[in-house]
C-alpha positions as YAML, in Angstrom:
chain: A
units: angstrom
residues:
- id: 1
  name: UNK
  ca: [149.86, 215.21, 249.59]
- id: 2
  name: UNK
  ca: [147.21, 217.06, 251.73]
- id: 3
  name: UNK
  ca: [148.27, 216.47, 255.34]
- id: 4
  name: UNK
  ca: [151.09, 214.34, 254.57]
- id: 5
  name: UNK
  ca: [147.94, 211.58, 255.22]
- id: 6
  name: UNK
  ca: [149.05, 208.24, 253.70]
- id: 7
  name: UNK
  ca: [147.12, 206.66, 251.03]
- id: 8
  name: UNK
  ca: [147.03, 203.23, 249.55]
- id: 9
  name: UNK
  ca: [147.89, 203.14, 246.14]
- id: 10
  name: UNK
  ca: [148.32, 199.66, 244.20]
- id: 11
  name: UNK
  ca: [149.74, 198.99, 241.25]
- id: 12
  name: UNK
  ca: [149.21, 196.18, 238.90]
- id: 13
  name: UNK
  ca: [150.78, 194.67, 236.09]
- id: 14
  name: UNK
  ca: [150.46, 191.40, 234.96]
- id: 15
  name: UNK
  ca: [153.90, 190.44, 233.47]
- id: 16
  name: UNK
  ca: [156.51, 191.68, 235.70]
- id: 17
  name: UNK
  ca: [159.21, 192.14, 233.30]
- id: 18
  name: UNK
  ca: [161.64, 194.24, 231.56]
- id: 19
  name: UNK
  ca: [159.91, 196.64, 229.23]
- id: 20
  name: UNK
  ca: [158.10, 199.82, 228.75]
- id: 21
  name: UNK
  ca: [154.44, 199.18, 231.35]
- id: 22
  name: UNK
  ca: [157.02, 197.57, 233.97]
- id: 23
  name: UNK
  ca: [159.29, 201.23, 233.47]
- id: 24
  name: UNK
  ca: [156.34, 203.39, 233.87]
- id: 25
  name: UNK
  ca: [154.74, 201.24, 237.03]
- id: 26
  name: UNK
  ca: [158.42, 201.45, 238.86]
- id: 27
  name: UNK
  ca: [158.88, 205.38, 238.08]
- id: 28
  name: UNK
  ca: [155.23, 206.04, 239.30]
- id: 29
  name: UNK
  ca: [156.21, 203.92, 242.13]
- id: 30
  name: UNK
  ca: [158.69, 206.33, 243.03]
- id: 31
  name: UNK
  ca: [156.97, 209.86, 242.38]
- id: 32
  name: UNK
  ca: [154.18, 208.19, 244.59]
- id: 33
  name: UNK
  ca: [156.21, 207.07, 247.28]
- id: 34
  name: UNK
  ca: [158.15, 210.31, 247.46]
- id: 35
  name: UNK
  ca: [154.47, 211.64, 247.81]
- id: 36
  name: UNK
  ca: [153.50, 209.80, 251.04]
- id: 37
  name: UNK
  ca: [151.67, 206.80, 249.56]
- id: 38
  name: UNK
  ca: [151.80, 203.36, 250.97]
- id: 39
  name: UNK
  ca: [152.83, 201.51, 247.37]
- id: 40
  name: UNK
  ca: [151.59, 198.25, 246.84]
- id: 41
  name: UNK
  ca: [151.88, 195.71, 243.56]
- id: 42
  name: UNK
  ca: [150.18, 192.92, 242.14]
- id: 43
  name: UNK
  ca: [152.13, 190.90, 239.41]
- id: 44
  name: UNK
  ca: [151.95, 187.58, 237.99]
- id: 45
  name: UNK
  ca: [155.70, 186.46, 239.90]
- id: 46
  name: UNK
  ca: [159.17, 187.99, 241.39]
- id: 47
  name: UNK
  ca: [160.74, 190.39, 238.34]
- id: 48
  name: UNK
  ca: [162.12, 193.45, 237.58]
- id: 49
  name: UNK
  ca: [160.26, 195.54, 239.45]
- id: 50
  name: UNK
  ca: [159.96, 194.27, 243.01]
- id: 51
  name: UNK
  ca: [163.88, 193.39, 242.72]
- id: 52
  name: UNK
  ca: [164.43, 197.04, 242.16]
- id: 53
  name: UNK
  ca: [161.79, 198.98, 244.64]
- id: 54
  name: UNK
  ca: [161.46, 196.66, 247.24]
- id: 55
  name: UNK
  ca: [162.13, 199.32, 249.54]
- id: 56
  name: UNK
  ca: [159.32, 201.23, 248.34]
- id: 57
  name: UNK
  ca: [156.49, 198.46, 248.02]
- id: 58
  name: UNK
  ca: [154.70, 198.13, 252.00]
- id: 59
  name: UNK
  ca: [153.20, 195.22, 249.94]
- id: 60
  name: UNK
  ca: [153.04, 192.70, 247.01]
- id: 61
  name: UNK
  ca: [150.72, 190.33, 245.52]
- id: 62
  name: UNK
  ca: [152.18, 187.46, 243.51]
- id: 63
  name: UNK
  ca: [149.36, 185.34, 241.50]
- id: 64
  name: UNK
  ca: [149.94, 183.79, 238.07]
- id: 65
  name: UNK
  ca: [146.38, 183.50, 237.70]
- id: 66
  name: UNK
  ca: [146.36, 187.23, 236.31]
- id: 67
  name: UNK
  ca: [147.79, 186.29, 233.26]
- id: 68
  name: UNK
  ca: [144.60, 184.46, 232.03]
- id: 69
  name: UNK
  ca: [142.11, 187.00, 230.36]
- id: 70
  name: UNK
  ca: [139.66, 186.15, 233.13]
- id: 71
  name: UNK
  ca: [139.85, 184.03, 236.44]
- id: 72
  name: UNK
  ca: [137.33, 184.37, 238.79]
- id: 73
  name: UNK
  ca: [139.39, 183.03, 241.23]
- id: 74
  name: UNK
  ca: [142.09, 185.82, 240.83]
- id: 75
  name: UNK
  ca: [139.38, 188.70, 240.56]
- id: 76
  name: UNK
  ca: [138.13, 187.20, 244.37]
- id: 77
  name: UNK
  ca: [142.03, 186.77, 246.17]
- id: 78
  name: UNK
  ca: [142.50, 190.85, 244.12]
- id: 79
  name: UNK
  ca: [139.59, 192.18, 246.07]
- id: 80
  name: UNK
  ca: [140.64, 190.14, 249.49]
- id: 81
  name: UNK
  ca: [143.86, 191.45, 249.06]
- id: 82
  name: UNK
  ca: [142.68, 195.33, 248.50]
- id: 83
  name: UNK
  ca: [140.06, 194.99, 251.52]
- id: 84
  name: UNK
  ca: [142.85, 193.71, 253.72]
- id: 85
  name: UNK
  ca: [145.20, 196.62, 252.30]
- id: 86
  name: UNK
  ca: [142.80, 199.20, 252.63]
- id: 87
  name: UNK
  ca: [143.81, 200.00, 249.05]
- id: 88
  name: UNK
  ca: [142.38, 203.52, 248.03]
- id: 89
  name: UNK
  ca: [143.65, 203.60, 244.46]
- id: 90
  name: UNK
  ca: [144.17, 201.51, 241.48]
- id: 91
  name: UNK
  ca: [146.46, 201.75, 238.43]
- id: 92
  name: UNK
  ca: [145.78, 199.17, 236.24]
- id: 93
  name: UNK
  ca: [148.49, 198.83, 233.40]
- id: 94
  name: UNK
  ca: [147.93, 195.90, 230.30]
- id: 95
  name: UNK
  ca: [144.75, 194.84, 229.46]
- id: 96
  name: UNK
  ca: [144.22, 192.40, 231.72]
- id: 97
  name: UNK
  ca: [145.52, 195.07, 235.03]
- id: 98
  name: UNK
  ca: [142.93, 196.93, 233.44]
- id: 99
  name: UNK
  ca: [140.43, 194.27, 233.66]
- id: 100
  name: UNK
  ca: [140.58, 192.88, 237.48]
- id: 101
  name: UNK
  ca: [141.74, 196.30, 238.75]
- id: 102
  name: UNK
  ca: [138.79, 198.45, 237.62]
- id: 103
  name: UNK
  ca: [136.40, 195.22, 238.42]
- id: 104
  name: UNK
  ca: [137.77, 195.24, 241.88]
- id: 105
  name: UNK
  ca: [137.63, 199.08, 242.49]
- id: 106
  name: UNK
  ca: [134.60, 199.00, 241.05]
- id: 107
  name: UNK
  ca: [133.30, 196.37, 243.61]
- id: 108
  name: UNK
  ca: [134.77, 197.87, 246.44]
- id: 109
  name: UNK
  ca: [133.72, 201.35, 245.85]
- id: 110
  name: UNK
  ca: [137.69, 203.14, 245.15]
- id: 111
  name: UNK
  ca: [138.96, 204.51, 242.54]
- id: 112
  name: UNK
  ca: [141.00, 203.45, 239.58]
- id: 113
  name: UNK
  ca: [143.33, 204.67, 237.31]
- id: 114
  name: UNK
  ca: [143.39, 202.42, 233.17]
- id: 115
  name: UNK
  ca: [146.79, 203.63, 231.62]
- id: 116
  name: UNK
  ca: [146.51, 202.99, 228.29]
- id: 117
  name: UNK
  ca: [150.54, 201.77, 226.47]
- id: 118
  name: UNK
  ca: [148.81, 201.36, 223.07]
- id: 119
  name: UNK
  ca: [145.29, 199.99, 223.59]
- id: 120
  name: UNK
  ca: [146.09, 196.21, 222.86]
- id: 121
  name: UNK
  ca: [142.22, 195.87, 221.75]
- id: 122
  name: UNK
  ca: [143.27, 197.63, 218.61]
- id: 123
  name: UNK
  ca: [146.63, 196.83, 217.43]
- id: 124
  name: UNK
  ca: [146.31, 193.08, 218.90]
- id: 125
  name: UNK
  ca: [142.56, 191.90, 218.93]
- id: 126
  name: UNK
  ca: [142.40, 190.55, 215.30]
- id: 127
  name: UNK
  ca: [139.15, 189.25, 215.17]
- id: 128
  name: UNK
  ca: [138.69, 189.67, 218.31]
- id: 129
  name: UNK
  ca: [138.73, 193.26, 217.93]
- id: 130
  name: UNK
  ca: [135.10, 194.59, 217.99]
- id: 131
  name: UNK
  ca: [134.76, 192.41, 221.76]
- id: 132
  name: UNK
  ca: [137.82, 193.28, 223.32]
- id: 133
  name: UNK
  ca: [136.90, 196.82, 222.41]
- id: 134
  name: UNK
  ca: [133.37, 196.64, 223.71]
- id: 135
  name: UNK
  ca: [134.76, 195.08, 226.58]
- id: 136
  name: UNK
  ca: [137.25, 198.20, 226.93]
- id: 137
  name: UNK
  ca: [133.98, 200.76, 226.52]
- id: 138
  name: UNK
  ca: [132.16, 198.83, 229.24]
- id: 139
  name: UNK
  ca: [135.29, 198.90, 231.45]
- id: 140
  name: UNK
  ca: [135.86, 202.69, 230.74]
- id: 141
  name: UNK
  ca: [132.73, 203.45, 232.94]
- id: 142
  name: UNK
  ca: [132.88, 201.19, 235.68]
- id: 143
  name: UNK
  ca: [136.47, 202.60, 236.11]
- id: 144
  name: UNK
  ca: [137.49, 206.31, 237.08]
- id: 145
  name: UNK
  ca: [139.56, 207.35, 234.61]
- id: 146
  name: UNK
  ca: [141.41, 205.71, 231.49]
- id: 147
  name: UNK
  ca: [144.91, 207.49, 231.49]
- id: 148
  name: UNK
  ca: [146.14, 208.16, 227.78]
- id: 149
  name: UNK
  ca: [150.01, 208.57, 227.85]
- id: 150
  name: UNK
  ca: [149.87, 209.85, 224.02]
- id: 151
  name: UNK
  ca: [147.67, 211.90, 221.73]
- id: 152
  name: UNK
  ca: [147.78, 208.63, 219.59]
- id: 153
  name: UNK
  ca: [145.72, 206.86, 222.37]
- id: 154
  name: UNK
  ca: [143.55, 209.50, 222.94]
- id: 155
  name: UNK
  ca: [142.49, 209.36, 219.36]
- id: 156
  name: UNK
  ca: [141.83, 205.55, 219.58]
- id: 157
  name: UNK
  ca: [140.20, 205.69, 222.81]
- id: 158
  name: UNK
  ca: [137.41, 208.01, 221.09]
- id: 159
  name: UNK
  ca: [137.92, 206.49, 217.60]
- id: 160
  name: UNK
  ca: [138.24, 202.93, 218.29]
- id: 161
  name: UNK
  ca: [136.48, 202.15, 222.10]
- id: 162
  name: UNK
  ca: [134.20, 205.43, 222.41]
- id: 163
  name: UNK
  ca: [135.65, 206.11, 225.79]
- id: 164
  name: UNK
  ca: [133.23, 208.84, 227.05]
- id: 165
  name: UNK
  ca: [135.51, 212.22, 227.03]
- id: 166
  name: UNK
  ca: [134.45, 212.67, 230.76]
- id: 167
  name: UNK
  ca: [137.03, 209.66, 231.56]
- id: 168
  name: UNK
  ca: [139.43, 210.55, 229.54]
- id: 169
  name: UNK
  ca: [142.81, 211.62, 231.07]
- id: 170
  name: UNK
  ca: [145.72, 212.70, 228.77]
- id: 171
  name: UNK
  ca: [149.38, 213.09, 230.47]
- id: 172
  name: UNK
  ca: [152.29, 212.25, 228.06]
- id: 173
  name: UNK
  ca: [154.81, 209.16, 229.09]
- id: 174
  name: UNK
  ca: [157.56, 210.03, 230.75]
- id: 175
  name: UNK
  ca: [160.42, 209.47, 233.16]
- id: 176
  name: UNK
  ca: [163.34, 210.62, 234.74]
- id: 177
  name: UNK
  ca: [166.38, 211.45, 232.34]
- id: 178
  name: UNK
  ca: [169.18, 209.20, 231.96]
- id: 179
  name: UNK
  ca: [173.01, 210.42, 231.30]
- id: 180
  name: UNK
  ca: [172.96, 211.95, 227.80]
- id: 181
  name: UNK
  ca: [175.98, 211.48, 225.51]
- id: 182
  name: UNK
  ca: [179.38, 212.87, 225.96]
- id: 183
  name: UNK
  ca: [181.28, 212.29, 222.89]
- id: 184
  name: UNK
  ca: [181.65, 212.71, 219.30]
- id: 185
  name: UNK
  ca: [179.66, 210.17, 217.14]
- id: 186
  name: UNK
  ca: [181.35, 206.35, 216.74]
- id: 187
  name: UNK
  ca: [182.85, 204.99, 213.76]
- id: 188
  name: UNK
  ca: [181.61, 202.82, 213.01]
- id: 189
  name: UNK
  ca: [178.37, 204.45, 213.94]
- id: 190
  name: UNK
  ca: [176.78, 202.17, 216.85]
- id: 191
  name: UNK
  ca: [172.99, 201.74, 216.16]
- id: 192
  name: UNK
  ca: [170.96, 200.62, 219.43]
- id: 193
  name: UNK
  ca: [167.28, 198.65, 219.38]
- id: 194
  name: UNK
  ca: [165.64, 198.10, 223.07]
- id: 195
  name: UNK
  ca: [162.75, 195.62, 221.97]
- id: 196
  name: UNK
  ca: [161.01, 192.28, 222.73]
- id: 197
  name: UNK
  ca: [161.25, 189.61, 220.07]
- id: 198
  name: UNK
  ca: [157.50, 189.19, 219.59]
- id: 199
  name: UNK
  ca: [154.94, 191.01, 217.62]
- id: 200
  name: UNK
  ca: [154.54, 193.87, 216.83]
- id: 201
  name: UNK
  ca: [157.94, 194.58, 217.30]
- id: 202
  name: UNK
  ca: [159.85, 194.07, 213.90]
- id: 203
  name: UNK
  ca: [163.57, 193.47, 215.25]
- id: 204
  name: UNK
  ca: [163.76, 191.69, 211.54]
- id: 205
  name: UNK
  ca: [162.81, 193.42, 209.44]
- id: 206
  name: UNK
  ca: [165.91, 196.16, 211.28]
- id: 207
  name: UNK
  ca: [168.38, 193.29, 211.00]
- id: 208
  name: UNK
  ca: [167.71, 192.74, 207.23]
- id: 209
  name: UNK
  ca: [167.70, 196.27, 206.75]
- id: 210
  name: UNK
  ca: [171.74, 196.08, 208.27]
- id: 211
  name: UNK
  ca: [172.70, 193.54, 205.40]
- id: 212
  name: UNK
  ca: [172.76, 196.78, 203.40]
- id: 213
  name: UNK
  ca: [174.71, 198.70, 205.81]
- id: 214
  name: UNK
  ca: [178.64, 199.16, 205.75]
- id: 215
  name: UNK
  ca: [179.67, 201.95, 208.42]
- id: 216
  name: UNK
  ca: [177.50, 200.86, 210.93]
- id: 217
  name: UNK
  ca: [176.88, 198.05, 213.63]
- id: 218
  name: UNK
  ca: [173.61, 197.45, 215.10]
- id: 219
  name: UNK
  ca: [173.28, 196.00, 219.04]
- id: 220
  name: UNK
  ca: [169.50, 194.85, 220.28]
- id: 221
  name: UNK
  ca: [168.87, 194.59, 223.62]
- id: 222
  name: UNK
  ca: [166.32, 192.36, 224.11]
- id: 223
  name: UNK
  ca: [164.78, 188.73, 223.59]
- id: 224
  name: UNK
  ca: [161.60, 186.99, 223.49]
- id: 225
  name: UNK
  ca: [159.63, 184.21, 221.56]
- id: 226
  name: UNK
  ca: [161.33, 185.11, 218.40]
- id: 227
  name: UNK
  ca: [164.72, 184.44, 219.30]
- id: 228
  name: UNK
  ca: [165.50, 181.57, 217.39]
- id: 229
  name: UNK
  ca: [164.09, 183.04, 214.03]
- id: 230
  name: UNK
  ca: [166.08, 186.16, 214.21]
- id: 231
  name: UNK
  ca: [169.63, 184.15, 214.87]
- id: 232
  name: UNK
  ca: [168.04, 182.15, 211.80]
- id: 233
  name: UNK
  ca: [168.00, 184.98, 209.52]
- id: 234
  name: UNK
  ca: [171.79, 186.52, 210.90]
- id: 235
  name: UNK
  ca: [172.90, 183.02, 210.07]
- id: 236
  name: UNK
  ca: [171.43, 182.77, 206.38]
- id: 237
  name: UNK
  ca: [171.77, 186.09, 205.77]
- id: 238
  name: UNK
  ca: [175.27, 185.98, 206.55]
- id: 239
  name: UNK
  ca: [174.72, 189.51, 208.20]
- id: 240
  name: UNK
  ca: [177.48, 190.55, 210.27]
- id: 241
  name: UNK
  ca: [177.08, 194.00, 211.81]
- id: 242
  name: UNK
  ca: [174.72, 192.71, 213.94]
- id: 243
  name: UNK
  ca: [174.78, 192.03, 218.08]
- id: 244
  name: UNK
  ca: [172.41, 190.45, 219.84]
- id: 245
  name: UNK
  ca: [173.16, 191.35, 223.59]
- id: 246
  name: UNK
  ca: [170.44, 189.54, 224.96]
- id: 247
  name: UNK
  ca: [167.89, 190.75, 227.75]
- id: 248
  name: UNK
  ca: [169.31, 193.73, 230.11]
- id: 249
  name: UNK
  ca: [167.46, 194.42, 233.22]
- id: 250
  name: UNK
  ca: [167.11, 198.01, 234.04]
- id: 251
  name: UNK
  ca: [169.03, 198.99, 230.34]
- id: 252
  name: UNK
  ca: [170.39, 202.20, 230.69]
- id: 253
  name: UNK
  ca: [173.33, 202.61, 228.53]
- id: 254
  name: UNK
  ca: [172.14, 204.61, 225.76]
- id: 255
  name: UNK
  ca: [174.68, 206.92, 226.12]
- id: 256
  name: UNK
  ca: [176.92, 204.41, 224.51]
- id: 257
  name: UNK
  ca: [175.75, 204.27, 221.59]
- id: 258
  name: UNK
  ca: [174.93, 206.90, 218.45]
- id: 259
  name: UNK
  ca: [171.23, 206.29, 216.96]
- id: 260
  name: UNK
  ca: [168.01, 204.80, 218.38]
- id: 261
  name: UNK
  ca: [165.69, 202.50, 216.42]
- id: 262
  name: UNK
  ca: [162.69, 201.66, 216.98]
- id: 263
  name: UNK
  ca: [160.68, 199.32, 214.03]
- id: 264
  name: UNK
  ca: [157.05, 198.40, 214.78]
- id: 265
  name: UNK
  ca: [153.87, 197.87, 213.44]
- id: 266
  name: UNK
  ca: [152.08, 199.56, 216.45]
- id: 267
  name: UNK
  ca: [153.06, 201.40, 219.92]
- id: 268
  name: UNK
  ca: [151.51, 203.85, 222.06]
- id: 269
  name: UNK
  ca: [154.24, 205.94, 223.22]
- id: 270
  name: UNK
  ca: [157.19, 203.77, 223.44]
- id: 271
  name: UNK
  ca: [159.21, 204.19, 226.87]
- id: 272
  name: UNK
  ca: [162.56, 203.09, 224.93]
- id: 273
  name: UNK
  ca: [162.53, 205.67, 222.77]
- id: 274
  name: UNK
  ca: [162.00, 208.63, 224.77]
- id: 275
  name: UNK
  ca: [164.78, 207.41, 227.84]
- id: 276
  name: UNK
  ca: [166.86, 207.42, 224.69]
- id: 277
  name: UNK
  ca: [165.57, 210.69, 223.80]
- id: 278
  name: UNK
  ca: [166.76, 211.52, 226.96]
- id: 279
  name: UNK
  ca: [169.93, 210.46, 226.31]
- id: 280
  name: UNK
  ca: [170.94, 212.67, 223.40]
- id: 281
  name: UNK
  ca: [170.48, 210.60, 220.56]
- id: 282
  name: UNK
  ca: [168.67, 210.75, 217.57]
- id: 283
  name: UNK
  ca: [165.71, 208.75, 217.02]
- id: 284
  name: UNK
  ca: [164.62, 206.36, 213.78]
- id: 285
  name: UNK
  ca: [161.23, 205.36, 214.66]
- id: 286
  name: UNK
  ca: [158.17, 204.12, 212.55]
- id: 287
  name: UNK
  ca: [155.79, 206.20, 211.85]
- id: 288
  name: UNK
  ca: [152.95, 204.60, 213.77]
- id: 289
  name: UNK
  ca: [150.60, 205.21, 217.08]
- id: 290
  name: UNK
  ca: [152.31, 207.72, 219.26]
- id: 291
  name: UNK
  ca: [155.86, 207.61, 217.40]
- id: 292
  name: UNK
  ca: [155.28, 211.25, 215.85]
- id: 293
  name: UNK
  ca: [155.14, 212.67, 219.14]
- id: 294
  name: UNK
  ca: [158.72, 212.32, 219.63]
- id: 295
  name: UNK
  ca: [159.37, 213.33, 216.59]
- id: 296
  name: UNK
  ca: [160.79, 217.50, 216.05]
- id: 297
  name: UNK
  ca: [164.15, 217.64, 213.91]
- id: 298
  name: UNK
  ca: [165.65, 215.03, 216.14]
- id: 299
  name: UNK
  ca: [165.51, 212.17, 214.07]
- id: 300
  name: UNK
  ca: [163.13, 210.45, 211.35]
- id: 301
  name: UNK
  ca: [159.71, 208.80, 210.86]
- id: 302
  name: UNK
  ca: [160.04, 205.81, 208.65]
- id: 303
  name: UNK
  ca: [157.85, 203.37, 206.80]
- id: 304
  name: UNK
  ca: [158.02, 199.82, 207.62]
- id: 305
  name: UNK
  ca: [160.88, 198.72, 204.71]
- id: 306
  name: UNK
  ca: [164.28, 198.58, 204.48]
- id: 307
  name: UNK
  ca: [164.55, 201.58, 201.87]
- id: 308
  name: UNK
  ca: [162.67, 203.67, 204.47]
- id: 309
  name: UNK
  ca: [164.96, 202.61, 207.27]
- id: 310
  name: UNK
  ca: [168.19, 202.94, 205.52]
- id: 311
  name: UNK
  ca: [167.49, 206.49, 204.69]
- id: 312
  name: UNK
  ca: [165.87, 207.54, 208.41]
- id: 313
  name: UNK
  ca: [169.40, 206.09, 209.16]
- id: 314
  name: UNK
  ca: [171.75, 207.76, 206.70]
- id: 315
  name: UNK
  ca: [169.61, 210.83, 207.50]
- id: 316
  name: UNK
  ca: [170.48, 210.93, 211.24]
- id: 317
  name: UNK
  ca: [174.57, 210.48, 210.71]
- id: 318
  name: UNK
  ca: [174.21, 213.53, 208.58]
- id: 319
  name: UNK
  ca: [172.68, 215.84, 210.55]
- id: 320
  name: UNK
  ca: [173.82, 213.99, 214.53]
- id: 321
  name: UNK
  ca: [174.62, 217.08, 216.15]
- id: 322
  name: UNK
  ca: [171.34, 218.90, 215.53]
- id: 323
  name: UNK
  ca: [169.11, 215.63, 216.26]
- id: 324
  name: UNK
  ca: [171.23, 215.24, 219.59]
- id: 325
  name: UNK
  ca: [170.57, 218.62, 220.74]
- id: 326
  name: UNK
  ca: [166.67, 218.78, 219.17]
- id: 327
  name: UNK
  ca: [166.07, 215.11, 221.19]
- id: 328
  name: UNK
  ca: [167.71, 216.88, 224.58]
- id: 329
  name: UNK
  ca: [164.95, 219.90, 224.14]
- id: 330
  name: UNK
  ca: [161.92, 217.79, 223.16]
- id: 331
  name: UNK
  ca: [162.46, 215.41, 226.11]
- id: 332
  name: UNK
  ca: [162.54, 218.49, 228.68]
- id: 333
  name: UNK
  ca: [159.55, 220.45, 227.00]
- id: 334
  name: UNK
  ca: [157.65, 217.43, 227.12]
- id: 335
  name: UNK
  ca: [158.68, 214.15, 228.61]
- id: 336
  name: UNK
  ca: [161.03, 214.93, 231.89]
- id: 337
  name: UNK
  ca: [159.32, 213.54, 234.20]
- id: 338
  name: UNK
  ca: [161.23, 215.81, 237.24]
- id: 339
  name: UNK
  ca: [158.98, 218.65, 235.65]
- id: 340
  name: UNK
  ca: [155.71, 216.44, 234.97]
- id: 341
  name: UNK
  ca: [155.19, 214.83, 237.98]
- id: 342
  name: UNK
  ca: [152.55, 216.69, 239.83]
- id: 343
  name: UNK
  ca: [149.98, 215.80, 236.67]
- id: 344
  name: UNK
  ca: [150.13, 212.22, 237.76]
- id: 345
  name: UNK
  ca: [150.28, 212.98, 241.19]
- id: 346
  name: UNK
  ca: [146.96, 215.43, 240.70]
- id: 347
  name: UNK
  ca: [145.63, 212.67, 238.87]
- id: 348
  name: UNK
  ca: [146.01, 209.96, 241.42]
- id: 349
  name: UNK
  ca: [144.70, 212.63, 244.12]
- id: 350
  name: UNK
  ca: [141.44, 213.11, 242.12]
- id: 351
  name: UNK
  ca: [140.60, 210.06, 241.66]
- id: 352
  name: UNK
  ca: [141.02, 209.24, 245.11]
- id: 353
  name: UNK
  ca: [138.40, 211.85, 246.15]
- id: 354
  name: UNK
  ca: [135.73, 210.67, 243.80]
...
């Protein structure tokens, strides 16, 4: 940073839990810190991420109000709180960061930073849709700059919200790189899934697919509002190949295991896949928002059924060694974020300016 001045930079995230916003918040936490900014969070309660950087937070707001879609109240105690701070910055992450952050910034005169995950407006609006976009287009020019962390979010920002190209921002996801895999391939082969139980994710329709699987097990990290249905279906299913390890904080095992899945009806540019990426392993995604972005001889797109996911599967055991080694070389070109760090950083500093 210029000077080695300190800036104020705060972060906010409504849900502070384990998954793929809470991953990229702490990570940019730490490029940002290791910058010279004073790091600061607002989050609905104690989680994941204040547990693991509390060194590097100089503040933190805790307010359950910010999970509503809007409370006026919470919008007033955000902008006491950045006053007070002397808060420079904003990155708002999930629609509703997105929604008191930029309001905020905008009120106060700083900038702020919208990172997309997947544009919820879209994939999760219903019929709802055509406001929560609007609402998304209106936000787009109060705020700075929307951040897309995938080419599939650029296209819906211009597609789906009209995002003037002027905001626009377009850095991919990433992160630091995890231990990649030392060993030959299991047997059986050990399948790995790093997902919430809750739409979109579809951690059943993966499990069904595993009833017609004999040489491999499948373990999901995770769990969520779906819980009970998806022990339902192991039970009547009978399926046995199956693990349910529960919720992991800070997962980073992937090296353990052989193949990644990833079923879903939408994602941006999912976080889980590419720290397995980083790992070594090859990747069975589906072939929606950003999945085909991580996509490059290192694994297989597949449609949403179990025919499609039983051959993405077979097709990775077959050729392991080259999807191990193509997953290693598509996660430094493009998703290392040791080597991309300065675009967020450049990023942040712009905004900052204007």
């Amino acid at each position: 940073m210029s000077g080695n001045i300190k800036k104020n930079i705060l972060f906010i995230i409504p849900k502070n839990d384990v998954g793929g916003a809470p991953k990229f918040v702490k990570e940019q936490i730490d490029i940002c810190y290791e910058d010279g900014y004073d790091c600061y969070l607002a989050t609905n309660e104690s989680g994941w991420i204040n547990e693991t950087k509390s060194d590097k937070l100089k503040g933190i707001l805790f307010d359950k109000q910010i999970e509503k879609m809007f409370s006026p109240f919470f919008l007033f105690t955000l902008i006491k709180y950045m006053r007070s701070n002397k808060i420079k910055l904003v990155v708002c992450n999930s629609a509703n960061g997105g929604l008191y952050g930029r309001l905020a910034a905008f009120y106060l005169r700083i900038g702020s930073v919208y990172v997309t995950h997947g544009w919820s407006s879209v994939y999760n609006g219903g019929r709802m849709a055509f406001i929560l976009n609007f609402i998304e287009r209106v936000l787009s020019y109060i705020g700075t700059n929307v951040l897309c962390i995938s080419n599939g979010d650029v296209d819906k920002a211009k597609k789906y919200i009209n995002v003037p190209s002027s905001k626009i921002a377009h850095i991919n996801n990433a992160l630091f790189p995890l231990p990649h895999r030392a060993h030959a391939i299991n047997s059986p082969v050990k399948v790995l899934a790093v997902a919430r139980f809750k739409h979109p994710k579809r951690v059943d329709l993966l499990i069904s697919a595993f009833e017609h699987i004999q040489h491999a097990e499948l373990y999901v990290a995770g769990d969520g509002e779906q819980r009970n249905e998806i022990e339902q279906l192991i039970k009547e299913k009978n399926i046995q190949n199956v693990h349910l390890m529960g919720e992991i904080k800070d997962f980073n095992q992937f090296a353990e295991f052989d193949i990644f899945t990833l079923i879903s009806e939408s994602e941006g540019l999912p976080m889980s896949a590419i720290e397995a990426m980083s790992a070594g392993m090859p990747l069975v995604l589906s072939n929606v928002g950003g999945c085909p972005e991580l996509i490059n001889q290192n694994g297989c797109l597949v449609e949403n059924n179990i025919e499609s996911i039983l051959k993405g599967i077979e097709s990775c055991i077959l050729n392991f060694d080259l999807y191990t080694a193509n997953s290693l070389l598509l996660f430094d070109q493009k998703f290392n974020l040791h080597l991309r760090k300065k675009e967020f950083l450049l990023l942040y500093s712009e905004c900052i300016k204007k």
